[in-house]
LUMGU-364290 format. One record per residue (C-alpha): residue number from 1; residue in one letter; x, y, z. Coordinates in steps of 0.25 Angstrom, whole numbers, plus 5000, padded with zeros to 4 digits. Layout:
PT  pos  code    px    py    pz
PT  NUM     a     X     Y     Z
...
***
This chain:
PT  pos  code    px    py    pz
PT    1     x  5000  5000  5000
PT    2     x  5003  5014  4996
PT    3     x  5000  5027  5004
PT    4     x  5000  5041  4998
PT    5     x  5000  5053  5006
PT    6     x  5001  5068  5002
PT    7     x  5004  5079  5012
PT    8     x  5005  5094  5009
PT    9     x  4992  5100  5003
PT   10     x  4987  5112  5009
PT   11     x  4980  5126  5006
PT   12     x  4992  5134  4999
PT   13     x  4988  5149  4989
PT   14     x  4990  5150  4976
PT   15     x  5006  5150  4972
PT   16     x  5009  5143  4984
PT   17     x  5016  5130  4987
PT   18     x  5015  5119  4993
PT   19     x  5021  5105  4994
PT   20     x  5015  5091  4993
PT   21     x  5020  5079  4997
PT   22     x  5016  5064  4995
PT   23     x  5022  5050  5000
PT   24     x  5020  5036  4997
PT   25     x  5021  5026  5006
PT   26     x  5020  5011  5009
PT   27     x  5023  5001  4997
PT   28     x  5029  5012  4989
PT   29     x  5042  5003  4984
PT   30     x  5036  5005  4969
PT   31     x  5034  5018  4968
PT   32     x  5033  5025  4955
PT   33     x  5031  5037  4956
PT   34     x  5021  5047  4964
PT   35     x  5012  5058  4958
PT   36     x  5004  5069  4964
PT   37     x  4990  5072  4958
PT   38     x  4976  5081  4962
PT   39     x  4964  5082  4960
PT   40     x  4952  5094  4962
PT   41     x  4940  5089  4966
PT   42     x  4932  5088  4952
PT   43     x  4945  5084  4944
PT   44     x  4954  5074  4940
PT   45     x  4966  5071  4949
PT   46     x  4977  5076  4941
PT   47     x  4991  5074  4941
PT   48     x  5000  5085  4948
PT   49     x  5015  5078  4945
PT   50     x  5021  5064  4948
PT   51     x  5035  5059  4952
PT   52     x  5042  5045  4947
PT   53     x  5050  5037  4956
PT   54     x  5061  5041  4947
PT   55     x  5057  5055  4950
PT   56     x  5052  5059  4936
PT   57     x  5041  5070  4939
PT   58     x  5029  5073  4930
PT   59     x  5021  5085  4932
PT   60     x  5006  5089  4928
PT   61     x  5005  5103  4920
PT   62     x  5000  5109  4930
PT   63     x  5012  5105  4940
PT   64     x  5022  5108  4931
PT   65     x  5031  5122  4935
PT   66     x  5024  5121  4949
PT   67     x  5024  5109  4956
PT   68     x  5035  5101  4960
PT   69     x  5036  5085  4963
PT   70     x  5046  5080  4970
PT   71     x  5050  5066  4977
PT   72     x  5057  5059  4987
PT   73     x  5057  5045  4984
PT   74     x  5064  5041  4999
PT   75     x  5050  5046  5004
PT   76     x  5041  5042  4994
PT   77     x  5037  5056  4993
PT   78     x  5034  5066  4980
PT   79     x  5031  5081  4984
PT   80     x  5022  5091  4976
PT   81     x  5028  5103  4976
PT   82     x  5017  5115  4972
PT   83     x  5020  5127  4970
PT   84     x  5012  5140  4963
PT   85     x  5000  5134  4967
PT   86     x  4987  5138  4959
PT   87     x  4973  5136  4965
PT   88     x  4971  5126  4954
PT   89     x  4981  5117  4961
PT   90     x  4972  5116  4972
PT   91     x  4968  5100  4973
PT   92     x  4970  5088  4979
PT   93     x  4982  5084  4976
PT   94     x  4985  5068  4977
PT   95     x  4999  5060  4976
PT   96     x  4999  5046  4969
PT   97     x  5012  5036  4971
PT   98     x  5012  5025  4960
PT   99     x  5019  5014  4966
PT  100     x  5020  5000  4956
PT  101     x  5007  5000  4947
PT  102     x  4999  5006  4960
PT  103     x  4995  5021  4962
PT  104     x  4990  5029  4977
PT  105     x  4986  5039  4979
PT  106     x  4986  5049  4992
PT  107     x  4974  5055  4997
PT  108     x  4978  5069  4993
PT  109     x  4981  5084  4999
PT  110     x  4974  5095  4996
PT  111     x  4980  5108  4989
PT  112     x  4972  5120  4989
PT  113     x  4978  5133  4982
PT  114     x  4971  5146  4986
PT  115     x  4973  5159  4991
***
């Protein structure tokens, strides 16, 4: 079994920052890789950016130039970095580990972006 949990979602204004962070733990020795995502209520869950084991990083358009991914593979850890956020960010954002053919996900954190 696999457990995902994000930390670091909050209330932050428009062209703040703020840092999120998600770990993997458990039977986690085929790891592949690990991706954050969010969703508004209404919408499709979308891809923010993702991170390989091998530490190749893909970001959505709308990360591109403002948010960062970053990893610690000792800790089974990938960070979200966000930064010039837009009230449009504002979602629930999830973080989804692939480990073999298998994928979890963790129960979400809450960004809200607004003066």
């Amino acid at each position: 079994q696999v457990q995902v949990v994000e930390s670091g979602g909050g209330l932050v204004q428009p062209g703040g920052s703020l840092r999120l962070s998600c770990s993997a733990s458990g039977s986690v020795s085929r790891l592949n890789g690990m991706a954050w995502h969010r969703q508004v209520p209404g919408k499709q869950r979308e891809l923010v950016g993702m991170v390989t084991y091998g530490g190749r990083v893909i970001y959505a358009d709308s990360a591109k130039g403002r948010f960062i991914i970053s990893r610690d593979n000792a800790k089974n850890t990938i960070y979200l970095q966000m930064g010039t956020l837009k009230p449009e960010d504002t979602a629930v954002y999830y973080c989804k580990a692939m480990v073999g053919t298998s994928t979890y996900w963790g129960q979400g954190t809450k960004v809200t972006v607004s003066s």
